[in-house]
N, C-alpha and C positions, 0 to 999 in steps of 0.2 A: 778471393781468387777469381770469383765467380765473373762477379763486377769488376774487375779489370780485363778481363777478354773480352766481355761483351762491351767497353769501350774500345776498345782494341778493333774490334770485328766495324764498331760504327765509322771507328778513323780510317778505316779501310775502304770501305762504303766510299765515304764521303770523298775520297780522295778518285775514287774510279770513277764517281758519277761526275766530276767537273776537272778536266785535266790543267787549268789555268789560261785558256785560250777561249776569248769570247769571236761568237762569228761578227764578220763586220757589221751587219743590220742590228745587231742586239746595241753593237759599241755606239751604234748612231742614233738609235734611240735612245739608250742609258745620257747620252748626251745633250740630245733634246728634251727630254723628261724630268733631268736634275738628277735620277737617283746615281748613287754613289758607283753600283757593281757589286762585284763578287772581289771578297779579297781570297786569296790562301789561307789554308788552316794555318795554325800557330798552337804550341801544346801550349797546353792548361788551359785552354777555353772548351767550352762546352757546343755543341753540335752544332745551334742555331748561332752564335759567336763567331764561330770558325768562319761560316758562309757566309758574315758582313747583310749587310741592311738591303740587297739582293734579294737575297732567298725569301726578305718580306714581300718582294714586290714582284709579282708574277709576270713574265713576258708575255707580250700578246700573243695571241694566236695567230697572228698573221705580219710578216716583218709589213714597216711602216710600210707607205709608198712612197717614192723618191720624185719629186715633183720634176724632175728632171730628166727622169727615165726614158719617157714619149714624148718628145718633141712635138707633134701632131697634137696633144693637148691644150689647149688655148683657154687663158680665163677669161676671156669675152664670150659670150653665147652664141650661137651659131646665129645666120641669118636665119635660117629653118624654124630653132629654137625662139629667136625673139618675134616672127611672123605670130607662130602657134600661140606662144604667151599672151599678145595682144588681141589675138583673134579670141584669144578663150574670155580675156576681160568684156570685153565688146559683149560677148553673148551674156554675161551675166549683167551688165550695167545692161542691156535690154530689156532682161527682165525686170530688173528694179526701176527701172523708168517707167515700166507698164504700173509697176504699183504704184509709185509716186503718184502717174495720174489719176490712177482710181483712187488714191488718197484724197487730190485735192478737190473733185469734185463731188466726194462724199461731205465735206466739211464747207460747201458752198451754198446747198440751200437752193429750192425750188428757183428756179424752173432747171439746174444743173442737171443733171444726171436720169431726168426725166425724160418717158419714149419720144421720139421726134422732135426735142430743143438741137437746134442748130445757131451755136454762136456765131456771130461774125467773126473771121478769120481776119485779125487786124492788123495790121502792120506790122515788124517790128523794127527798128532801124540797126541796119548792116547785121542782119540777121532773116532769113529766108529758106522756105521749104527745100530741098534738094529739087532740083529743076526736074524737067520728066525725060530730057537727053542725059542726065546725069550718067545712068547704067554703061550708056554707048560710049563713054571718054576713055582713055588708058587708063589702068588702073592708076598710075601715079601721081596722074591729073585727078584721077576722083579724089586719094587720099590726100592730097591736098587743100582739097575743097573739106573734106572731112575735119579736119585739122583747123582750119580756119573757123568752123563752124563752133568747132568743139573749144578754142579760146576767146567765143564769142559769149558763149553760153552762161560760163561760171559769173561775170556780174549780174547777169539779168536774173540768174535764180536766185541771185544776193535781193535782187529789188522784190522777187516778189515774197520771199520765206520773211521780208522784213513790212511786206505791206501785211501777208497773214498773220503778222506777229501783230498786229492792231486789230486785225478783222477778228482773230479767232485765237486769242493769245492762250486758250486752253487746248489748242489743237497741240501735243506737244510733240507727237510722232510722225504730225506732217510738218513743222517746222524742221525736227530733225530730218526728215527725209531729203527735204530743201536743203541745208548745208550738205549731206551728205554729197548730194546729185551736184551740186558745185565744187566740191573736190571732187569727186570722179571725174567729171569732165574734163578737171587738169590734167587727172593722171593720166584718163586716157587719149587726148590731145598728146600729151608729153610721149606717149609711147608709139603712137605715131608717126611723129615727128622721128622719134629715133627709126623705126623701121623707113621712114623716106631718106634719111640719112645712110643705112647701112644698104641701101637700094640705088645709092646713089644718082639720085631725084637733086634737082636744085632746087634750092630752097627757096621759102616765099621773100618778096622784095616787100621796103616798109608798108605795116599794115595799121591803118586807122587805129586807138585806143580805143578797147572796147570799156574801158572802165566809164570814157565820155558817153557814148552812148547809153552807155544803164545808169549814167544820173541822170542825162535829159529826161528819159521813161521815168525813169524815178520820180521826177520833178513833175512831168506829167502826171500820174496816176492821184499825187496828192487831189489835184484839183479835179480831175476827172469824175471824180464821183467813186460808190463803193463799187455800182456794176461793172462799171467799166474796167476800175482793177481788176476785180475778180474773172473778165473776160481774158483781160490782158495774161493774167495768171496761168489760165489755161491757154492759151496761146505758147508761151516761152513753154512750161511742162508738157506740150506739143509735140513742140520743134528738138525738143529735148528727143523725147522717144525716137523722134523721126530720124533724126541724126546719128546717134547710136545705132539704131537698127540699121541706117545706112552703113557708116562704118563698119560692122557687124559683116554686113554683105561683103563689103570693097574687099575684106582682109580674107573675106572666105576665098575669094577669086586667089589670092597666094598659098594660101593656108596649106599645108599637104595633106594631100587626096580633095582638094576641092576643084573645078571646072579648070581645066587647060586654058 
């Protein structure tokens, strides 16, 4: 007798705690999720029966969000947002720039990295310091120079991480540094390039192959001798830092909270 009221009392329960009405956020979930819901009791099932394959699966705590809710929502980034993102890469490929160099002239050997050696700063073709009027252009004008500098880059690190793969084929973390530094300069060329675009900057008109230019170097250095590579070496991991850290500056000039 006992045990039939006390199911009696739980059919009772169960019936109060869910009247057959799901709010609509639940039904739209239930719907995105797969799970089944809640059925109606039904006698001769037992408690967790009755409540259907629901009551296994706990509602979130908070209804979904309805991607259609705020309109003011946008899945593109803000300009704001894609400024900051770029400007934040910029500052950490500076720093690894600065390591790369102290890499490579750790693994060059006397007279490198000794008090007062002054290499020659050699040429490099369609590739050059940031000028000293650079600061004074628009900003849009710099970052374009920026840009251009920055899809110059990634062959020439290619020629030298492949000339120190001969000079110093045990060097294995400055090799990697070397590729590394040539994809990042993609990415951050590419990023760029997209803030000149969402800046709405016009974009550069046809520009020389740089892949021609880093085999003539290329072709060069074989015959040049080993110093002369290893100068040229440090030269491009140079121009590298120098340009990064420039870019670095440009995007600060946008960056928010950086100079008016």
């Amino acid at each position: 007798m006992q045990g039939a009221e006390l199911r009696a009392k739980e059919s009772c329960l169960e019936r109060r705690s869910w009247n057959g009405t799901e709010p609509a956020w639940l039904k739209r979930w239930r719907i995105q999720s797969g799970a089944s819901g809640f059925r109606k009791s039904q006698p001769g099932r037992s408690g967790q029966e009755a409540r259907g394959w629901g009551a296994l699966i706990p509602p979130p705590l908070f209804p979904p969000e309805d991607p259609q809710a705020d309109s003011s929502i946008s899945p593109l980034p803000h300009l704001e947002s894609k400024i900051q993102q770029t400007h934040s890469l910029a500052r950490l490929l500076t720093k690894y720039a600065e390591q790369l160099l102290q890499e490579y002239v750790q693994h060059q050997g006397d007279p490198f990295g000794l008090p007062g050696f002054s290499p020659p700063r050699l040429p490099v073709a369609d590739l050059s310091a940031p000028a000293p009027g650079h600061a004074g252009l628009p900003v849009p004008e710099r970052l374009r120079l920026d840009e251009a500098a920055l899809a110059a880059l990634p062959p020439l690190l290619d020629v030298v991480r492949r000339r120190q793969a001969e000079l110093n084929p045990r060097a294995l973390r400055l090799l990697r540094r070397l590729e590394d530094a040539a994809r990042q300069a993609r990415a951050l060329g590419a990023a760029v390039e997209a803030v000149l675009a969402a800046l709405g900057a016009e974009t550069r008109g046809p520009q020389p192959e740089p892949a021609a230019a880093a085999a003539a170097i290329a072709a060069a250095t074989v015959t040049a001798g080993v110093f002369p590579a290893k100068v040229l070496g440090l030269r491009v991991c140079g121009l590298y830092r120098e340009w990064v850290s420039r870019t670095e500056a440009d995007l600060g000039q946008l960056a928010p909270g950086g100079p008016a």
